[in-house]
N, C-alpha and C positions, 0 to 999 in steps of 0.2 A: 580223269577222275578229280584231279584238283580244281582243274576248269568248272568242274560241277559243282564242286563245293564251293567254292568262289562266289557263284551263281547264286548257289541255295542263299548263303551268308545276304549278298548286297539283296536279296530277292525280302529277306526277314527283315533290315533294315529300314527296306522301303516300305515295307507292310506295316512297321512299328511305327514310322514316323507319320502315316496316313491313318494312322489310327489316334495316334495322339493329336495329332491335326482338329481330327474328327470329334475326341471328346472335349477339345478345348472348344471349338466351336460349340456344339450341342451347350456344354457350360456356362459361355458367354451368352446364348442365346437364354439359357433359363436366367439368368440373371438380368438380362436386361429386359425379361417379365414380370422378375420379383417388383412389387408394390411395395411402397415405404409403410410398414406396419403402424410405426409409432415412433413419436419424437422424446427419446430418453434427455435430462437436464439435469447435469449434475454440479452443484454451486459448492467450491472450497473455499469458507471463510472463516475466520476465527468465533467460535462459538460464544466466547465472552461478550460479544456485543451484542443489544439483542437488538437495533436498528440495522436493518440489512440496506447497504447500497446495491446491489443486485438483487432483482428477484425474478423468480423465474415466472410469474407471468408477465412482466414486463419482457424479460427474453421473447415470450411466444407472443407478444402483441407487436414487436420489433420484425418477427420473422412474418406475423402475416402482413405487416404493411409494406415491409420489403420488400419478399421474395413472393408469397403467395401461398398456396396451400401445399403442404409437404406430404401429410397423412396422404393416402392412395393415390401417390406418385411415384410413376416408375423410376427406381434407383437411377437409371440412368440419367434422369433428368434433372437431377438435382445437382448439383455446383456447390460439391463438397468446400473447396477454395475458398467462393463466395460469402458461404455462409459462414466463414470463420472468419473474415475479415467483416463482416457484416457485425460479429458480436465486438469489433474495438469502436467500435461507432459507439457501444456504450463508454462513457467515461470512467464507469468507475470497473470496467473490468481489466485486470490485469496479464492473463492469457488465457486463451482461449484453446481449445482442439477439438475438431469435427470428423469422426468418420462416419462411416455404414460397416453392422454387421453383414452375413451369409445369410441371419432371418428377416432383413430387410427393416432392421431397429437405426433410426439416425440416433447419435449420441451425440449430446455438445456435454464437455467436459472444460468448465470456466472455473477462474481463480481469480478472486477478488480482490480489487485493491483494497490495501492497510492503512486506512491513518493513522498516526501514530502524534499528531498535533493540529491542533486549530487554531490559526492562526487570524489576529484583529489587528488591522493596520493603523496609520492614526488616521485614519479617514474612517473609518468604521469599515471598510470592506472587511469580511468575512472568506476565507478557503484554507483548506487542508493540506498536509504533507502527508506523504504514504513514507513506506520504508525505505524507500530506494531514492529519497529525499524530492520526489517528482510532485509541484504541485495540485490541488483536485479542488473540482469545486463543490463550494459550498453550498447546500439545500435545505432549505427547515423542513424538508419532510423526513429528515435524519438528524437525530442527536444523541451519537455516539459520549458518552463521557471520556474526554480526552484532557490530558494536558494542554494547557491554553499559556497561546503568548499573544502579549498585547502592547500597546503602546507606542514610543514612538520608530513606529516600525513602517518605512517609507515603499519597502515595495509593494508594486501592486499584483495584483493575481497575472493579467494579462500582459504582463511582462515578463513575466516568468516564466510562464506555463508551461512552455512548451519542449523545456530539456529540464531533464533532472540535474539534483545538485552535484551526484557524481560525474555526470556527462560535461558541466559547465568546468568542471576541476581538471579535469583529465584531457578535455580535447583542446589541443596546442592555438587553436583559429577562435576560439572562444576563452580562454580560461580568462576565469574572472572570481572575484570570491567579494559575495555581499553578504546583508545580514544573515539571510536566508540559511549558507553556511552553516552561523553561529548554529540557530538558534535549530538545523537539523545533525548536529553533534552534539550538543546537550539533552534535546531530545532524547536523543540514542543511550549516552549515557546513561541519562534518569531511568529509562523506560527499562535496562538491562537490569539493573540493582533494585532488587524488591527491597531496598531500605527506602531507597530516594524515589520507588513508584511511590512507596506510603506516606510519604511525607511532602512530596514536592505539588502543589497545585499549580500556579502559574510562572508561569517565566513573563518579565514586567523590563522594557527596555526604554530606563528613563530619557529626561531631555535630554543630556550630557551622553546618550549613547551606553551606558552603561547597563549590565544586566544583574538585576536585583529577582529575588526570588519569592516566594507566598508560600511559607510551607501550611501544610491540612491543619496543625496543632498548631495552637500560640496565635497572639497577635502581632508579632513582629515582624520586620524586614530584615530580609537577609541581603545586603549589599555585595554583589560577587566581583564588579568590576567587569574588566575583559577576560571572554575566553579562556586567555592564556591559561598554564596550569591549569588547567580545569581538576585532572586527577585529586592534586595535590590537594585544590582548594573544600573540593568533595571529601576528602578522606579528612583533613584537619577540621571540618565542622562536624564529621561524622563521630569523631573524637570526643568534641565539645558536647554536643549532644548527649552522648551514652554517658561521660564522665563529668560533664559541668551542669548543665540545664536540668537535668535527674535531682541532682542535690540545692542547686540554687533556687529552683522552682523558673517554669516558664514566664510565668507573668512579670520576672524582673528587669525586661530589659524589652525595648522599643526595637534596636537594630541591632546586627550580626556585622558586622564589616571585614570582610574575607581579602580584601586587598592587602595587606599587610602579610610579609615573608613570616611561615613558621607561628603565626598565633592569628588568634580571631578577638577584634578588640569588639567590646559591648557598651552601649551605653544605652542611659535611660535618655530620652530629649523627644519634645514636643517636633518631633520629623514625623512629618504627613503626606507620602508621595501618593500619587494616584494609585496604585499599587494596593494600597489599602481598602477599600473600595473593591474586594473579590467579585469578580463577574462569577454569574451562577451557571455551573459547568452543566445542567441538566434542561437547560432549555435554549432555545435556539443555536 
């Protein structure tokens, strides 16, 4: 009697697992008749800008000249992988993910790169910094309003490009720190403090290597020096500012000069740097 039960037991086992066999088949097979209904695109970018670097019929003009037609194609045959390495081919996308639903919908689910600076060399070349300090290039069919640096600023796009400014910091066989650095730490700074978004327009890095500022108000030069301190040197103007320039009036003074420990000295003087001369943040 046990022998039979034994029997019966591996007898249900093998019925069980010839069944599940069976509908995983039958499954597989309606699925790899399912047709690709439609191509879903969904684009994550900060809404404040209203120049999109990604758009989604440039995505679907990318995929027909790539891969070919997607619509009334059997799931099977599309190259989920493909297609998602196919969307870094765009420059200005940041990541990318591709699957298929069970109702046969492809989704590409993209995240855009940020600029967060526009950067003009002394050569006039033109391109971008995103958030993750990684350079992008420049297009006039986009004119984001962005914080602008300018002047004498020797790197060039294509020497850059190709590793971000965290990557060039951190990896042991490349580290190296250029202006690039600076001027994506101050960036970051500025851009975090909605005092210094409202007031800071350009970042201006004279002959002498120095970075002097353009605030939105006033006609003056803010002379910041190096880097260093930066916090400090931000907070003692941010000082000046609310409790000096409120009462003296802005138009009394030419320059800011922030190099100096614990005060910011001012004067009036016919100092004329290129800097003055605001490039217009709304076109090209």
């Amino acid at each position: 009697m046990e022998l039979f039960y034994k029997i019966v037991r591996i007898s249900l086992w093998v019925l069980l697992v010839l069944g599940l066999t069976s509908l995983f088949a039958f499954v597989q097979k309606q699925e790899d008749e399912i047709l690709c209904s439609r191509i879903s695109i969904s684009i994550d970018r900060n809404p404040t800008i209203q120049n999109f670097f990604v758009e989604e019929d440039a995505i679907r003009t990318l995929i027909a000249q790539r891969f070919g037609q997607v619509e009334n194609t059997p799931l099977k045959n599309i190259n989920v992988n493909y297609l998602e390495r196919l969307m870094y081919s765009n420059p200005w996308v940041a990541q990318a993910d591709v699957y298929v639903t069970i109702n046969g919908d492809v989704h590409i689910d993209i995240e855009q790169r940020q600029p967060i600076l526009r950067i003009i060399n002394k050569d006039g070349e033109n391109y971008y910094m995103d958030t993750q300090g990684k350079l992008m290039l420049w297009s006039p069919d986009f004119t984001p309003r962005l914080l602008i640096a300018s002047g004498n600023i020797k790197e060039r796009y294509e020497d850059w490009s190709k590793l971000s400014v965290n990557e060039l910091i951190n990896n042991d066989t490349l580290k190296t720190h250029t202006l690039l650095d600076d001027l994506y730490t101050m960036a970051r700074f500025i851009l975090a403090d909605d005092f210094w978004s409202a007031h800071v327009e350009q970042i201006y890095i004279n002959a002498i290597g120095e970075i002097e500022l353009v605030p939105k108000v006033g006609d003056h030069t803010i002379i910041f020096g190096d880097p260093e301190q930066m916090t400090e040197k931000f907070w003692k103007l941010k000082i000046f500012y609310k409790e000096g320039l409120n009462y003296t009036g802005w138009e009394n003074y030419d320059t800011l000069n922030l190099k100096f420990k614990n005060q910011v000295v001012c004067s009036k003087v016919n100092y004329k740097p290129a800097i003055k001369n605001k490039i217009n943040t709304s076109s090209h």
